[in-house]
N, C-alpha and C positions, 0 to 999 in steps of 0.2 A: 414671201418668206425665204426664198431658195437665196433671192439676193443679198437681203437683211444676214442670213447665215457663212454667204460666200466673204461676206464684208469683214465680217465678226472674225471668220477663221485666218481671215488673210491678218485681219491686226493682231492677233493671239501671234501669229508666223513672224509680223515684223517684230514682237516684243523679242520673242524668243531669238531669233537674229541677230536682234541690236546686245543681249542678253552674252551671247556667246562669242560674238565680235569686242565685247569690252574684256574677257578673260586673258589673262596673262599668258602668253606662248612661250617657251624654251624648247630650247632647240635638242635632238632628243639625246648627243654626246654629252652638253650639260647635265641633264637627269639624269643619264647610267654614272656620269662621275659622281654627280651628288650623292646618287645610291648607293654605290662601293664605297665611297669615304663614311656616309653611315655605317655601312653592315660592319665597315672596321673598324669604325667606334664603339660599336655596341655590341660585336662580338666574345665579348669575355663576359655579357650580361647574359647572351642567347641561353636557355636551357638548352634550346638543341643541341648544342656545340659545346658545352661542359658539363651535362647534366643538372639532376636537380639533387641536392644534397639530402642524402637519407633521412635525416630527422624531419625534415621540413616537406618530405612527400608525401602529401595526404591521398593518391595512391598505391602506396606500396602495402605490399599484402600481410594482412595481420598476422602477428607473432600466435603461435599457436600456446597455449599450456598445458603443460601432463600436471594432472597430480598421483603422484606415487604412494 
């Protein structure tokens, strides 16, 4: 059984190997470039960074009413 399982685990190991050796590698100055040219294309969409427009804020806090 010990062997049958040693077998088993080792081929699960070479899948996952061969698995992660076929994955696309960049190099890591490519990805922060690609990353900054996103965030500065898509920084005029960010809420963070311009807010979220009044009307359209389903949390902002509800208008209170008196009646006189």
């Amino acid at each position: 059984m010990t062997s049958n399982s040693n077998v088993s685990n080792m081929r699960r190991l070479v899948e996952q190997l061969k698995l992660e050796a076929s994955v696309e590698r960049i190099k890591v100055s490519q990805a922060a470039a690609e990353l900054q040219q996103f965030c500065l294309q898509n920084a005029s969409k960010d809420a963070l960074l311009v807010g979220v427009p009044t009307g359209s804020n389903p949390f902002r806090e509800p208008r209170s009413c008196t009646v006189v």
